[in-house]
C-alpha positions in Angstrom: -44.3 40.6 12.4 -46.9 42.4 10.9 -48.2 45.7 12.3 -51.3 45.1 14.4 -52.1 48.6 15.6 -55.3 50.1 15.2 -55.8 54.2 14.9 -56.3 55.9 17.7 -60.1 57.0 16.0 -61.0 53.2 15.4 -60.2 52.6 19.1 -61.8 55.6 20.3 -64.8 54.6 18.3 -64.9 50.5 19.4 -63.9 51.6 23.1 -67.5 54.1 22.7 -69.4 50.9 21.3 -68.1 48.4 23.9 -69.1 51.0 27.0 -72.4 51.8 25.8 -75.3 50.9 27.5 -79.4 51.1 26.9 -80.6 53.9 28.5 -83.1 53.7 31.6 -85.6 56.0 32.4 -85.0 58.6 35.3 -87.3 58.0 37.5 -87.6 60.5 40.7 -90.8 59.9 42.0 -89.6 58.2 45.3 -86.7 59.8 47.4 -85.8 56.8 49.4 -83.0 55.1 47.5 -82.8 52.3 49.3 -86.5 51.4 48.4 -86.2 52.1 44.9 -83.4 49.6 44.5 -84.7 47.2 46.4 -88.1 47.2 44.4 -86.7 47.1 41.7 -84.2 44.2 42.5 -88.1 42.9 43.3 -89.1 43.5 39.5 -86.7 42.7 37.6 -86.5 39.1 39.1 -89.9 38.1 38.8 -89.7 39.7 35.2 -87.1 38.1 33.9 -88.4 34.8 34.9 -91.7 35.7 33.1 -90.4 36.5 30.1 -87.7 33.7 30.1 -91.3 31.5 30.5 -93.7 33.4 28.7 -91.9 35.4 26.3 -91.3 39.3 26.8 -94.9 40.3 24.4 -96.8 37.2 26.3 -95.4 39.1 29.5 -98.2 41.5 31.6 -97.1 44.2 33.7 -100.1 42.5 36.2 -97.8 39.5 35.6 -94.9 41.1 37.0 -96.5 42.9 39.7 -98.0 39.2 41.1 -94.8 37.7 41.4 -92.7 40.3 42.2 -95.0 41.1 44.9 -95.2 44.5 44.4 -98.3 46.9 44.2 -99.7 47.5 40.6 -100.8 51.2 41.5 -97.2 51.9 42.8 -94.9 49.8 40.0 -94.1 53.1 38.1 -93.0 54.8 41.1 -89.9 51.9 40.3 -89.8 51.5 36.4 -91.4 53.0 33.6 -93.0 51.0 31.4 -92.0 47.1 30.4 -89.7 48.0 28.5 -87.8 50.0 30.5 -87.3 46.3 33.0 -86.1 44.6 29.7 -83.2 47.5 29.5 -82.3 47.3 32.8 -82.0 43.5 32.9 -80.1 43.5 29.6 -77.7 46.5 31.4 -77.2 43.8 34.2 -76.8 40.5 32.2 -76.2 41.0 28.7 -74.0 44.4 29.0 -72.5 42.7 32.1 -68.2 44.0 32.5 -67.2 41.0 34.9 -67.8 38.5 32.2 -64.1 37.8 30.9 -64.1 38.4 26.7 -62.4 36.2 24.7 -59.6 39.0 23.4 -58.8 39.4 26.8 -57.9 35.5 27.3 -56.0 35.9 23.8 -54.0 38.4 25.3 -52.1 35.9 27.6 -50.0 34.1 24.7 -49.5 31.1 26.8 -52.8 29.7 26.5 -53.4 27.4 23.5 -56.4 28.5 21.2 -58.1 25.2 22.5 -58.7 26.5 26.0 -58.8 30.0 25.6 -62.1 29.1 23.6 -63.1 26.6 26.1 -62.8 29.1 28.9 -64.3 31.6 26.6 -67.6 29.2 25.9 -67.8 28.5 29.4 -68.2 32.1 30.8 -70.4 32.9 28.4 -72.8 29.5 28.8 -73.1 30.0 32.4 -72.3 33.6 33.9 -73.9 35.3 30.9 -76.8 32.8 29.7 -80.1 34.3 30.8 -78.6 38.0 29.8 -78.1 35.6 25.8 -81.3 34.1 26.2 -83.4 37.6 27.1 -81.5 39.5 24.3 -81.7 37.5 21.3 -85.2 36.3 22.4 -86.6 39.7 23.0 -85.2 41.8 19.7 -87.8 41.4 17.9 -90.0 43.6 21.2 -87.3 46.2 21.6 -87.7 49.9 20.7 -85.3 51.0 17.5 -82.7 52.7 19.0 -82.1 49.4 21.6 -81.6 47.0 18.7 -79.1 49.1 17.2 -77.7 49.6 20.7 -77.0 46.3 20.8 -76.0 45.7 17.3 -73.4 48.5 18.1 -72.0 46.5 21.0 -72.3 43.3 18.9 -70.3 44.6 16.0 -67.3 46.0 18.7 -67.1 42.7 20.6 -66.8 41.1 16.7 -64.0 43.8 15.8 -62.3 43.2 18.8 -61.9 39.8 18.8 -60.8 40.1 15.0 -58.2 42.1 15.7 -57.2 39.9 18.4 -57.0 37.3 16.4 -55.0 39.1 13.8 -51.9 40.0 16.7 -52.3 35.6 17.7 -52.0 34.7 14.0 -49.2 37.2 13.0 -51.6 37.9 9.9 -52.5 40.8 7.9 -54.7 44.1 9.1 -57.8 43.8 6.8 -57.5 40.6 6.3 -61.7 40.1 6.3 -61.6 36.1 7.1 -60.9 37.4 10.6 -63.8 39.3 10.4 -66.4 36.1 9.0 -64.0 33.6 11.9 -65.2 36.0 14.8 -68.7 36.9 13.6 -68.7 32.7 13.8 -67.2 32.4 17.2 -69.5 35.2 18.8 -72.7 33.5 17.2 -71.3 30.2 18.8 -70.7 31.7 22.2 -74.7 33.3 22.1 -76.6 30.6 20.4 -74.8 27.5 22.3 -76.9 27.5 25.5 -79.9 28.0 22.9 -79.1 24.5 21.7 -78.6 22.5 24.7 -82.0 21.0 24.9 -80.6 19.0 21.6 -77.5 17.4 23.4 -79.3 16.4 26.8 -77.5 13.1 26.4 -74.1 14.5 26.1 -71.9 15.4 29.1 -71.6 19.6 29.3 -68.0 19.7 29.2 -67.8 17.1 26.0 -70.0 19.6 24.2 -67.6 22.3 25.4 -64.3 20.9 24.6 -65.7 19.5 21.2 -67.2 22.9 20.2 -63.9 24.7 21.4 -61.2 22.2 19.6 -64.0 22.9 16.0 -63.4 26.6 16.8 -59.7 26.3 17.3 -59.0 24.3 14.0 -61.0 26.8 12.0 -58.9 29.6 13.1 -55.9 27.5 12.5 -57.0 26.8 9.3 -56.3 30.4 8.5 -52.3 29.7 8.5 -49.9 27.1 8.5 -49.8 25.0 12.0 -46.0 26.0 11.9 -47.5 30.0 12.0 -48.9 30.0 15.4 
């Protein structure tokens, strides 16, 4: 078996990547805490529905204050600006910890590749869909240092899974197909809900198995079936 191990300064670095978050402003304006998370709950609803709709530059902070409900002269006593709502959504949907990650269903060696992808592609097409939607739709909007944020997180979710896929296969460190194979699979589990206005026809858990079993045979494509 080969040795699957990563240095202790490449963990340190993808464990940094995968914990860190977009930074929201500190607002202190209003002691009552209770209020200021409720009102913000209030916020970042109704904004995330706008820019879902509308698109995050189409998006009005009059908009947000309309459906949210809240008072335009007392908004900023909540958030800072419109941007600081998109990073606290994206901290609560797209940064989200309870969403399991496909190296963690890898690590149980019991499950065939087939449904560890399908379980995979299902989390992330339902519990994580609007927090794929909002990021990918709204990069183009975000402030510098948030797009590399979440390029940082991209590229340790990539690595991970990678190196996952390195200790299933009983292949090579370094081996950069593994690298191209989970770059593919990550794309597939963010731009799939994109799609599914294309497949209204087609039963959701067809399109999932299907997509899953394509995933699965281009792993295994990497070795011999007799190798896994």
């Amino acid at each position: 078996m080969p040795d699957t191990t990563l240095p202790s300064d490449r963990m340190d670095r993808l464990h940094a990547l995968r914990t860190k978050v977009l930074v929201e402003a500190d607002i202190t304006s209003v002691q009552n805490q209770s209020l200021i998370q409720n009102r913000r709950e209030q916020i970042c609803e109704a904004a995330l529905g706008l820019f879902l709709e509308k698109g995050f530059a189409a998006t009005t902070i009059r908009d947000i204050c309309a459906r949210s409900g809240v008072n335009q002269a007392s908004i900023y006593d909540y958030i800072a600006n419109k941007n600081d709502i998109l990073r606290r959504l994206l901290n609560q949907l797209w940064f989200r910890e309870d969403a399991m990650t496909l190296p963690v269903i890898l690590l149980d060696p019991s499950i065939s590749l087939e449904a560890a992808f399908e379980k995979y592609f299902r989390e992330s097409w339902t519990t994580k869909r609007d927090g794929t939607l909002l990021a990918y739709r709204s990069v183009p909007h975000m402030q510098a240092q948030d797009r590399a944020t979440l390029q940082a997180r991209e590229f340790a979710v990539m690595k991970d899974l990678a190196d996952q896929l390195i200790v299933r296969l009983g292949l090579k460190k370094g081996d950069q197909r593994l690298d191209i194979v989970a770059n593919l699979i990550v794309f597939l589990s963010a731009f799939g809900p994109m799609r599914d206005w294309l497949n209204r026809d087609i039963p959701d858990e067809i399109i999932l198995h299907t997509i899953a079993a394509g995933a699965a045979a281009m792993v295994r494509s990497l070795v011999s079936d007799d190798a896994i």
